[in-house]
N, C-alpha and C positions, 0 to 999 in steps of 0.2 A: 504493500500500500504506500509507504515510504512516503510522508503528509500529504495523500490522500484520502478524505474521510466520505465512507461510503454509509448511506443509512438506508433500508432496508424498510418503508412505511405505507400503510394500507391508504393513505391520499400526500400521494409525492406532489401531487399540484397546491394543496395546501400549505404542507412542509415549508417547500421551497416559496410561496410569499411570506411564510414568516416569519423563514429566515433570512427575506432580501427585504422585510422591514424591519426587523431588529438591527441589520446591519446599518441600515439607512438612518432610523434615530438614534442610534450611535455617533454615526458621522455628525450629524446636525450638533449631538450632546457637544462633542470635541470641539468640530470647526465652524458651526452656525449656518454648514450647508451642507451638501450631500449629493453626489452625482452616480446615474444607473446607464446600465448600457441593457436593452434588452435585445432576446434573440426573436426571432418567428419561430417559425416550424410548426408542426401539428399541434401540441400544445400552448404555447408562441398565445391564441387568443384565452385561453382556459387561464392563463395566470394572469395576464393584463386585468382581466376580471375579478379573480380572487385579490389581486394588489391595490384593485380599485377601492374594494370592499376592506380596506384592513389599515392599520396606523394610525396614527394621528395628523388631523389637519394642518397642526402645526411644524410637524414633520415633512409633510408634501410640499408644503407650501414651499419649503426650505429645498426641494429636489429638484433636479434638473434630471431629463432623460435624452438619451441618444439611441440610436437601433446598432444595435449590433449587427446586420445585415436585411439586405431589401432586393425585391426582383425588380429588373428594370422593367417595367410595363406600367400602362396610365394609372392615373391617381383613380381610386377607387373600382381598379378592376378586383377581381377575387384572386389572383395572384398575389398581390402585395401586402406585404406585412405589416404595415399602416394601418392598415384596417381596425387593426385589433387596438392601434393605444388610442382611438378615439374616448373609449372609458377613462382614459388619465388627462385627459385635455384640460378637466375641470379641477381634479386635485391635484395634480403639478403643478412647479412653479413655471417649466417651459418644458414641451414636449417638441426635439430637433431631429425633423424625420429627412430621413437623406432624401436629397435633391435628383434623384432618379428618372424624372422626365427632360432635366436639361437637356440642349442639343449637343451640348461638348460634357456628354455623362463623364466621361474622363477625366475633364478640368474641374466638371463636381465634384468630384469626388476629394481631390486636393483642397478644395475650398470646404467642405464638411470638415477633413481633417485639422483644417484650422480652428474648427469649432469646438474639437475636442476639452475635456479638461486635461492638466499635466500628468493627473491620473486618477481613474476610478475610483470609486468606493468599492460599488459593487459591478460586475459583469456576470450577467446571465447567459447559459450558454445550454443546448442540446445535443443530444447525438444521435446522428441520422442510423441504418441497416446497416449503410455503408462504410461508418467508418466518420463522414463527414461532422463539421463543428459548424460552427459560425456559418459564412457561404467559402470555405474550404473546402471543395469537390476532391476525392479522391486523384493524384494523380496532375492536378493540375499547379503550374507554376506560382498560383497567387500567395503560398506560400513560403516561398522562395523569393518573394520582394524584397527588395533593399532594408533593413531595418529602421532609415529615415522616413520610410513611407508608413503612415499608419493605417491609410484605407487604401483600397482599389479595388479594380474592377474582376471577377471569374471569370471563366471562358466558359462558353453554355453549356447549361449541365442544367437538368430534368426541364428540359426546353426554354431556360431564361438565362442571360447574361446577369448576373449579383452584383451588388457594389458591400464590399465588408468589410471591417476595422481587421486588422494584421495581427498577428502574433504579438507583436512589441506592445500594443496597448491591453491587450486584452491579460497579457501575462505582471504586466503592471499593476493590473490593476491590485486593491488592497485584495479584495476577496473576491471569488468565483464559486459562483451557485450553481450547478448542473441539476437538469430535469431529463429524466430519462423514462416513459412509458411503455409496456407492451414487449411482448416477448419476441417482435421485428430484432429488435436492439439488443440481445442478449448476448448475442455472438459479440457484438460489436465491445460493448459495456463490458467485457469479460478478459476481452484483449487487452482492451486499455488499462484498466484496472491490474489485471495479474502480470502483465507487461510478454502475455503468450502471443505466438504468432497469429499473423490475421489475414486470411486471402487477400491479396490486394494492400495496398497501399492505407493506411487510419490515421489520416488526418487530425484526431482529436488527439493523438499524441504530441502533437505542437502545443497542447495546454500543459503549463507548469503542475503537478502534483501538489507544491506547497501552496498553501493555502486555498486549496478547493475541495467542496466540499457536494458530493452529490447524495439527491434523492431520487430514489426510484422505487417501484414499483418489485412485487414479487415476479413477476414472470419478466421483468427489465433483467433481474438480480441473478435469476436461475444458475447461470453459466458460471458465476463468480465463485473462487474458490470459498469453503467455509470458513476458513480463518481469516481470510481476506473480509468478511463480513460484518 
């Protein structure tokens, strides 16, 4: 496990808001503000929801959100990850959703990075059947960016071009929250975790072990060694 802390919980979607708001009123308690990165993914709208519902006003009030990754496609089509933090619009202090329909999506991308904080409080992250994190496709270069680069763009993968925050930030940040559901993911979740081999290329092995901390589900978990549990 080597500081990664794995928990094993009958509602991994609940878990993990409360403990990406504890983390959160933390920050605020310390520094009087507090910044989140959230991911999509299938669960992706299921916690924007449960995080809606959870903390104190005075806590959000104090938060700032950024995406952890986004498909390139129009604003309010069903691909995009946006969708889901329309529930935080009202209790955030600012919700900075990437700029994904620019004409020079590229040059967005650079200029989102500028929006960044120096670093995280919390970053929220998932993992895909495959292996995949953030929009880190198996196999593909985006993670192999320069380490000055803190966002950019995927190369398409399950039919959309991504725009996603880099290893450098996301490993920066203070804390890393993992949500993992469904037994898709067990092969996946078992690799990383036990550090056993994995067909193909697994991506989520770019996330630092210290300080991260996942929730998942019994049939996420299956594959995980017992004492690793």
């Amino acid at each position: 496990m080597a500081g990664l802390a794995l928990h094993v919980v009958d509602d991994p979607v609940g878990a993990t808001g409360d403990a990406i708001v504890r983390r959160l009123a933390g920050a605020v308690r310390r520094t009087g503000a507090a910044t989140l990165a959230l991911s999509g993914g299938t669960t992706g709208g299921d916690l924007a929801t449960v995080l809606a519902g959870r903390g104190r006003d005075e806590d959000w009030a104090c938060t700032e959100i950024w995406q952890v990754d986004e498909r390139v496609a129009p604003d309010g089509h069903p691909d995009r990850n946006a969708n889901a933090l329309a529930v935080l619009d009202g209790r955030a202090g600012a919700v900075h959703r990437m700029p994904v329909t620019d004409d020079d999506v590229a040059a967005a991308a650079d200029r989102y990075a500028s929006t960044l904080p120096a670093r995280f409080d919390v970053v929220h992250l998932g993992i895909g059947p495959d292996g995949h994190t953030a929009s880190w496709p198996p196999d593909d270069p985006i993670v192999a960016t320069p380490p000055e680069r803190l966002v950019a763009l995927s190369q398409r993968y399950q039919g959309r071009v991504r725009m996603s925050l880099l290893p450098q930030p996301v490993n920066q940040a203070t804390s890393r929250v993992v949500l993992v559901t469904g037994d898709d993911k067990a092969a996946s979740l078992a690799a990383w975790v036990d550090g056993r081999p994995f067909p193909g290329d697994l991506p989520v092995r770019h996330v630092h072990r210290s300080g991260t901390v996942v929730y998942a589900d019994a049939a996420a978990a299956a594959l995980v060694r017992t004492a690793a549990r």
